[in-house]
PASEBA-1860 file (N, C-alpha, C; in nm, 3 decimals):
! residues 171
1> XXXXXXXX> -3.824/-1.703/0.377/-3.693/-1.686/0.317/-3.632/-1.551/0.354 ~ -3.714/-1.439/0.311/-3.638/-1.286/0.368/-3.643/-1.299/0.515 ~ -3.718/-1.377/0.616/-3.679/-1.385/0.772/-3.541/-1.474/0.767 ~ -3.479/-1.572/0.697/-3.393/-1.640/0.718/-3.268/-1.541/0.711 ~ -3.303/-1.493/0.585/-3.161/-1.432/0.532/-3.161/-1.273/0.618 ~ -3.280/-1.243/0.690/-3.242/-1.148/0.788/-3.171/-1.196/0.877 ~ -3.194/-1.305/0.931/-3.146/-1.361/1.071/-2.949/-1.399/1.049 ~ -2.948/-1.451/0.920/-2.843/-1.481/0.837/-2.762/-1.354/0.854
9> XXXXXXXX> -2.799/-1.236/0.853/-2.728/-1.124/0.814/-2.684/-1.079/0.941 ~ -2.780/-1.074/1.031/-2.770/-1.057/1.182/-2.638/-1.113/1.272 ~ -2.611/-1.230/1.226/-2.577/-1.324/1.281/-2.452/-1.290/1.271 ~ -2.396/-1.246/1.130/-2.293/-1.231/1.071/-2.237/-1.072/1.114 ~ -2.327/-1.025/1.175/-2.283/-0.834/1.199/-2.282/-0.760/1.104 ~ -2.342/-0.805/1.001/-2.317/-0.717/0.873/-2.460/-0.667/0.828 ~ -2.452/-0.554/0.755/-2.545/-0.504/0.698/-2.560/-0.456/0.518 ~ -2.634/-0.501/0.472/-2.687/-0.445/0.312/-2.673/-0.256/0.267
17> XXXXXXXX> -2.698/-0.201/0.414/-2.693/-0.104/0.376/-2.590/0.004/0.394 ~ -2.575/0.072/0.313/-2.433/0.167/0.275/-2.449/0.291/0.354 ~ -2.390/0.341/0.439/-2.388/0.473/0.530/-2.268/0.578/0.506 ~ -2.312/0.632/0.407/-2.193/0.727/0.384/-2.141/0.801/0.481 ~ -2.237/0.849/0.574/-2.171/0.919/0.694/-2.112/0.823/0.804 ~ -2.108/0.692/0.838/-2.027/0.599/0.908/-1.936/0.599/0.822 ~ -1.869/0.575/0.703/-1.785/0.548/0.648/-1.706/0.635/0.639 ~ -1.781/0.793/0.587/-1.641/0.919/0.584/-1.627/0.930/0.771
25> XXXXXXXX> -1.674/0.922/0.845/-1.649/0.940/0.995/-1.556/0.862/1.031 ~ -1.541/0.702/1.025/-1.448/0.603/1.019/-1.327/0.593/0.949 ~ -1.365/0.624/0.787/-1.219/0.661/0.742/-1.164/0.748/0.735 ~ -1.179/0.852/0.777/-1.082/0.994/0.746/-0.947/0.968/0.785 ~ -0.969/0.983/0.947/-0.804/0.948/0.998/-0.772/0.848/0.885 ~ -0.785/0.730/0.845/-0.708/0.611/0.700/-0.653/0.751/0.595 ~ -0.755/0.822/0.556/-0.803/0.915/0.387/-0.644/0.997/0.437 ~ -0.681/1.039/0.561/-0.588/1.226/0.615/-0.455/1.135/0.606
33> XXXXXXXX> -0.440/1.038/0.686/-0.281/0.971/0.670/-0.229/0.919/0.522 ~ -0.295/0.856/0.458/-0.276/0.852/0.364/-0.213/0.954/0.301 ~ -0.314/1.100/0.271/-0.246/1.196/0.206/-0.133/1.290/0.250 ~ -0.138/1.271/0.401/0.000/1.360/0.468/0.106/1.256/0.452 ~ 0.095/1.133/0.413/0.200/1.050/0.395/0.253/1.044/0.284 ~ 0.165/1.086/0.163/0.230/1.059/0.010/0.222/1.187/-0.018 ~ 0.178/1.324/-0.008/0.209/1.441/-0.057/0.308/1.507/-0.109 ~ 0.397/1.488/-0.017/0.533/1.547/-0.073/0.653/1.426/-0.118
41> XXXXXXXX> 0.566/1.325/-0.146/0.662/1.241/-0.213/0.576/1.189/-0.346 ~ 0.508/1.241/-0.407/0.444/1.202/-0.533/0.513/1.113/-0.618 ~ 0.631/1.206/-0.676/0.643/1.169/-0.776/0.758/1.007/-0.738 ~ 0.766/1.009/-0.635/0.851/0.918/-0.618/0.761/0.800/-0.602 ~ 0.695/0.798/-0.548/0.587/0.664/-0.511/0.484/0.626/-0.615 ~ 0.454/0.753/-0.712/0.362/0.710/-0.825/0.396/0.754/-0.979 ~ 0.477/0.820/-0.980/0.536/0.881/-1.128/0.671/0.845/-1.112 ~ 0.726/0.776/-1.076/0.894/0.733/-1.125/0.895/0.685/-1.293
49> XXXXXXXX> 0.984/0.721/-1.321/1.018/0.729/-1.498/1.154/0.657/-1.459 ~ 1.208/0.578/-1.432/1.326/0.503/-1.401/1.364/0.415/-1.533 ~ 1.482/0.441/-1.633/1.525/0.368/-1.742/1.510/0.249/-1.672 ~ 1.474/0.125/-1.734/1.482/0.006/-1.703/1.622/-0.031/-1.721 ~ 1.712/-0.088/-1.701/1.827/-0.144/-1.714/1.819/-0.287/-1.722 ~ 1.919/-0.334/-1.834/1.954/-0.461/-1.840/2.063/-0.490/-1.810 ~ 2.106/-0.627/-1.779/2.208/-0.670/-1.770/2.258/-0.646/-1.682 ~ 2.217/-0.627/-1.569/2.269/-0.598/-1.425/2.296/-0.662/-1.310
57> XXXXXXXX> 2.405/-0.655/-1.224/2.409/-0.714/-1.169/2.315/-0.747/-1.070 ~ 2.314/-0.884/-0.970/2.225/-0.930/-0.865/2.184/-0.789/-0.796 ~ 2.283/-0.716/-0.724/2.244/-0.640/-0.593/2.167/-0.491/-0.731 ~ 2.182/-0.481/-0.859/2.139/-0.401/-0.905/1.999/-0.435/-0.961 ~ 2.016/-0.551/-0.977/1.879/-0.590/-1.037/1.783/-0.558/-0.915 ~ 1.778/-0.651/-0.820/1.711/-0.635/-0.664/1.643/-0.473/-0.667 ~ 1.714/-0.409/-0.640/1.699/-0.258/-0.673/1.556/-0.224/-0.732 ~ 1.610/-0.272/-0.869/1.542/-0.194/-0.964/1.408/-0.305/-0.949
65> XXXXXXXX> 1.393/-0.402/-0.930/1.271/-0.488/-0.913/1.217/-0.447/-0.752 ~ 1.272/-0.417/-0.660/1.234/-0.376/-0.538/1.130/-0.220/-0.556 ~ 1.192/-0.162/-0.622/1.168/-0.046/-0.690/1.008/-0.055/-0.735 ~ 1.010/-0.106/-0.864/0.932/-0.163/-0.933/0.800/-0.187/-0.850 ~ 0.811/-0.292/-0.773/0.719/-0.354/-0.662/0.650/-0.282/-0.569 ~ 0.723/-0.130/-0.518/0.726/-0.085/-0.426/0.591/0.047/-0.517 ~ 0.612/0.084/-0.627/0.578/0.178/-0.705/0.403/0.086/-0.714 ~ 0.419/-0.032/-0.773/0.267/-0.093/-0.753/0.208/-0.091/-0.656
73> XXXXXXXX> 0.275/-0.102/-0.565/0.172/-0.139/-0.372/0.145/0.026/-0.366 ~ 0.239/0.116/-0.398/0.167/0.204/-0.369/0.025/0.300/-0.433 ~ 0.077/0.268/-0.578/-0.062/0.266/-0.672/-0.158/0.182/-0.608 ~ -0.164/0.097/-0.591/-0.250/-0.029/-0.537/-0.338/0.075/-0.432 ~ -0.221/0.089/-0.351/-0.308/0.181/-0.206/-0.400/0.285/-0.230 ~ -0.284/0.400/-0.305/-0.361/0.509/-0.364/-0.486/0.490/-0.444 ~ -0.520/0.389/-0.547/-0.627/0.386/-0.583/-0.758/0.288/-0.498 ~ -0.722/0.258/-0.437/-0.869/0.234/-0.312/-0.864/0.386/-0.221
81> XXXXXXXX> -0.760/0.411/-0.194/-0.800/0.543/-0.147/-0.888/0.618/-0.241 ~ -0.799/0.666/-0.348/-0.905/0.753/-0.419/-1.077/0.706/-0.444 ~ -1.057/0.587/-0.479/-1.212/0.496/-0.486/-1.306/0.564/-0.369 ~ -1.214/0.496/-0.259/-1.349/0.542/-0.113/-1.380/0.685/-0.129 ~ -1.270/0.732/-0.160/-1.282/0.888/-0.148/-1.407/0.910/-0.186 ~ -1.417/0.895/-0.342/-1.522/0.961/-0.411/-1.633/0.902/-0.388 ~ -1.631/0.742/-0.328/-1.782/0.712/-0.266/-1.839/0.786/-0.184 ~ -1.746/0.823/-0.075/-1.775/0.859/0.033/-1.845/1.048/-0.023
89> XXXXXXXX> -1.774/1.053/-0.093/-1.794/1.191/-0.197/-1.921/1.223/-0.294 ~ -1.985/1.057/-0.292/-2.077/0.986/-0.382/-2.087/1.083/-0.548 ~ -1.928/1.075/-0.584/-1.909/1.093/-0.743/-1.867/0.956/-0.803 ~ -1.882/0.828/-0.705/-1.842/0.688/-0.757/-1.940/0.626/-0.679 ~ -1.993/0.550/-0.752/-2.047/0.396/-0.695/-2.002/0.277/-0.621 ~ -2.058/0.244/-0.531/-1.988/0.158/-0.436/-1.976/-0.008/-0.465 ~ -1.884/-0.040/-0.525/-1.793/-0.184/-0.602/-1.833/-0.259/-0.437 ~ -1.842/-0.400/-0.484/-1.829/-0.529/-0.374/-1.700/-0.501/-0.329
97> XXXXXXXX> -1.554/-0.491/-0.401/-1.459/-0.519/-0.384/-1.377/-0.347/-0.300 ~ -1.488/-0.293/-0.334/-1.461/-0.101/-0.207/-1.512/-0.142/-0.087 ~ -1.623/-0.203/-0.124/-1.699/-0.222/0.010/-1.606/-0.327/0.133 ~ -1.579/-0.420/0.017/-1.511/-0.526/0.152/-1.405/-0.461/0.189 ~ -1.319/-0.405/0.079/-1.185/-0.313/0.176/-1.169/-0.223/0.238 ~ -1.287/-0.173/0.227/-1.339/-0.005/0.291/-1.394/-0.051/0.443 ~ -1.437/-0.190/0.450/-1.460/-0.266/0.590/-1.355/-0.331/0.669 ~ -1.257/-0.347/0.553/-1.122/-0.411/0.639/-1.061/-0.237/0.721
105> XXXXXXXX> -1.044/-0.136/0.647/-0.972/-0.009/0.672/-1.063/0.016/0.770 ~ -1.200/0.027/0.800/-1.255/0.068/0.934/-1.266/-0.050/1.033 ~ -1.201/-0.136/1.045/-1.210/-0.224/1.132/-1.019/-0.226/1.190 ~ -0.951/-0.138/1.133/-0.800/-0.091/1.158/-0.756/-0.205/1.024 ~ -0.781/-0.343/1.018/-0.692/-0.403/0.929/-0.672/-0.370/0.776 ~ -0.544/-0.462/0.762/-0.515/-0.424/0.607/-0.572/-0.537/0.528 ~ -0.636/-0.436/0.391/-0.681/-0.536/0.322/-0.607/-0.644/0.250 ~ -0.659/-0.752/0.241/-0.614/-0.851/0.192/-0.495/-0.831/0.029
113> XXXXXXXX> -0.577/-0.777/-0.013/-0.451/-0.758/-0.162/-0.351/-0.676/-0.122 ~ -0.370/-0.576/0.001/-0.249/-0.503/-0.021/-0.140/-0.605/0.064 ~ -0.175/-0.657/0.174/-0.111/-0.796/0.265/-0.069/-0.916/0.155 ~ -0.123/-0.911/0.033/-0.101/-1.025/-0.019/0.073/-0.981/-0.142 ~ 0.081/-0.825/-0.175/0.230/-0.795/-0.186/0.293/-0.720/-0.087 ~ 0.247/-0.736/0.040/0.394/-0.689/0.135/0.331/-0.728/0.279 ~ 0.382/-0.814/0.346/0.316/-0.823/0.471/0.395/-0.751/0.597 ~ 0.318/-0.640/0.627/0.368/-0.583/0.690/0.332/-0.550/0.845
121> XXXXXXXX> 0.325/-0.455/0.895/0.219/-0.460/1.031/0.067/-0.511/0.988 ~ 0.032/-0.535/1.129/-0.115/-0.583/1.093/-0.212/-0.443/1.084 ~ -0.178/-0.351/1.138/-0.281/-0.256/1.133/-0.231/-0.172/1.039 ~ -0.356/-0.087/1.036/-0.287/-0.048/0.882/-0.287/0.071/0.880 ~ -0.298/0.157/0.981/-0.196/0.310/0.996/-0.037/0.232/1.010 ~ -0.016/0.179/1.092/0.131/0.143/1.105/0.158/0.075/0.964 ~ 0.095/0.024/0.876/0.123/-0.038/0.753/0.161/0.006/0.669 ~ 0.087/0.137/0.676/0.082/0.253/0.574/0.190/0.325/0.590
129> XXXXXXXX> 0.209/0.330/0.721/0.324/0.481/0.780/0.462/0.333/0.724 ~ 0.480/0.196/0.757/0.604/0.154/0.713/0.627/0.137/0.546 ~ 0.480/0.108/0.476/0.517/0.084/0.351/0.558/0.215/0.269 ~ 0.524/0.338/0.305/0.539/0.477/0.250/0.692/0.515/0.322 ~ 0.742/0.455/0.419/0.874/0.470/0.469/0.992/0.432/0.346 ~ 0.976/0.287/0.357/1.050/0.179/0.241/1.010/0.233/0.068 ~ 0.915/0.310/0.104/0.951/0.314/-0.082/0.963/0.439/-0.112 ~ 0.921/0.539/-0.023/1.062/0.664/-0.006/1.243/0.632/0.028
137> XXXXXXXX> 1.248/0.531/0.127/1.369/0.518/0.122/1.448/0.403/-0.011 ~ 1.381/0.394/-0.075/1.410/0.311/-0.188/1.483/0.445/-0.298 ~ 1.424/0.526/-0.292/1.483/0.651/-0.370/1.635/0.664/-0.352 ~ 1.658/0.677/-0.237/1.835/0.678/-0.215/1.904/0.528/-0.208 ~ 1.834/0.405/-0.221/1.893/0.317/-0.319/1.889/0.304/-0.456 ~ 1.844/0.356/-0.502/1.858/0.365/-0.637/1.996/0.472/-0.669 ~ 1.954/0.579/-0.574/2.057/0.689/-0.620/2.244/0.653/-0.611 ~ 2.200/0.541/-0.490/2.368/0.516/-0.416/2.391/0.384/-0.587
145> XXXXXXXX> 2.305/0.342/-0.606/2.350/0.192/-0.678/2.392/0.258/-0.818 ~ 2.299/0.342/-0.880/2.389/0.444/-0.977/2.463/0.503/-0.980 ~ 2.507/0.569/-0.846/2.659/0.604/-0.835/2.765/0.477/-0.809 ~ 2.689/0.344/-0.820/2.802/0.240/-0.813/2.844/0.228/-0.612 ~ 2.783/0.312/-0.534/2.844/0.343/-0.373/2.749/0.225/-0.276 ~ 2.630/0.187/-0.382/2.499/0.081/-0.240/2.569/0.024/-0.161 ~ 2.702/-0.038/-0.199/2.731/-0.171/-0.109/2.886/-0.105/-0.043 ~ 2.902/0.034/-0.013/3.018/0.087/0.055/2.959/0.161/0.134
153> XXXXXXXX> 2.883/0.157/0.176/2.763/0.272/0.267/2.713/0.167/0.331 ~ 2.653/0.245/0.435/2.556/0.140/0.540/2.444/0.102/0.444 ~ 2.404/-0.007/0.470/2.278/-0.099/0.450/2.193/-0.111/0.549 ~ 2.056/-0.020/0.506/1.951/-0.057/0.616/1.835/-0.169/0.565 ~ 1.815/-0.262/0.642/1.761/-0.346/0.558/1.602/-0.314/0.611 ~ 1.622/-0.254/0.679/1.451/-0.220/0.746/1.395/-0.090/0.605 ~ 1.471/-0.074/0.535/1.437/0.013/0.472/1.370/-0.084/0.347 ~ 1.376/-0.224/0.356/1.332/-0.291/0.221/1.198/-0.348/0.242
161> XXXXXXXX> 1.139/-0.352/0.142/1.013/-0.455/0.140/1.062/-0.647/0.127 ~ 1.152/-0.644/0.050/1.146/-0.750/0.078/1.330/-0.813/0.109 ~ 1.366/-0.786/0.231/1.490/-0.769/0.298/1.575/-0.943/0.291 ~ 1.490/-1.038/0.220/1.550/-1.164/0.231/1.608/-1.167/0.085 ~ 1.540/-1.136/-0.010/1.552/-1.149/-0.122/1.704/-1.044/-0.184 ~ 1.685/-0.932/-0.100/1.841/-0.852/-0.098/1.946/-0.956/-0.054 ~ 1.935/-0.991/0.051/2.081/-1.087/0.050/2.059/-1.238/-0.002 ~ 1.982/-1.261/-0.046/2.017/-1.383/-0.184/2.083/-1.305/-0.259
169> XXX> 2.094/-1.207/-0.352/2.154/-1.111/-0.440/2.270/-1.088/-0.392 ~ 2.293/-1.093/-0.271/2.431/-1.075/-0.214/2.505/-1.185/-0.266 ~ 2.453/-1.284/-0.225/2.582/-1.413/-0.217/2.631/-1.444/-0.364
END
């Protein structure tokens, strides 16, 4: 039985055992982009205090739910980052669910939950560098739609996460 499930394991490329030094070697460049990407935008990507508003119109609502969405994916990110971190740091224990995403991030792809709210590039420096784009530039939609100006100004729609769902709100 332990010869099967060796051969089993073999087969599959995978291994049981945890290598902290393959893992901080593999992820840094992920860890370093990560943090030169959200540093000087903190409070915008993880502490927004934004009044909720009711009663708003389509292109305002969009907004503020785009908003919304954009503030989770990035929590989402940030906390597997921080997770690996401290494995790799070994002040945390290594979860099934670090391990498998900590294998998607050294293999370049994006993990599955974060692909499952925004599908974006497949690799996931470019994933990272577009989703930290769009929800920094989400800041100056919010700012133009409270001054009442979003829809008298250019519209970049590359600036949205989810750019179909803005013009349903249009019509």
């Amino acid at each position: 039985l332990v010869q099967t499930l060796g051969r089993l394991r073999a087969a599959h490329g995978t291994t049981a055992v945890f290598n902290r030094e393959q893992w901080a070697k593999q992820l840094q460049p992920v860890l370093t982009l990560w943090e030169n990407l959200t540093s000087a935008h903190r409070a915008i990507l993880f502490e927004r205090n934004d009044e909720e508003r009711v009663d708003l119109a389509p292109v305002s609502a969009f907004v503020q739910l785009e908003v919304q969405n954009a503030v989770k994916l990035m929590k989402m990110v940030d906390t597997l980052i921080t997770e690996i971190r401290q494995v790799i740091d070994g002040t945390a224990l290594l979860t099934s669910a670090v391990q498998h995403d900590g294998e998607c991030l050294m293999r370049g792809s994006v993990p599955a939950s974060w692909d499952s709210e925004w599908e974006g590039p497949e690799q996931v420096m470019q994933w990272m560098r577009a989703a930290v784009k769009r929800a920094v530039a989400l800041d100056g939609w919010v700012k133009r739609d409270l001054e009442g100006k979003l829809l008298t100004s250019k519209v970049r729609l590359d600036e949205l996460f989810r750019p179909h769902t803005f013009l349903n709100a249009l019509r």
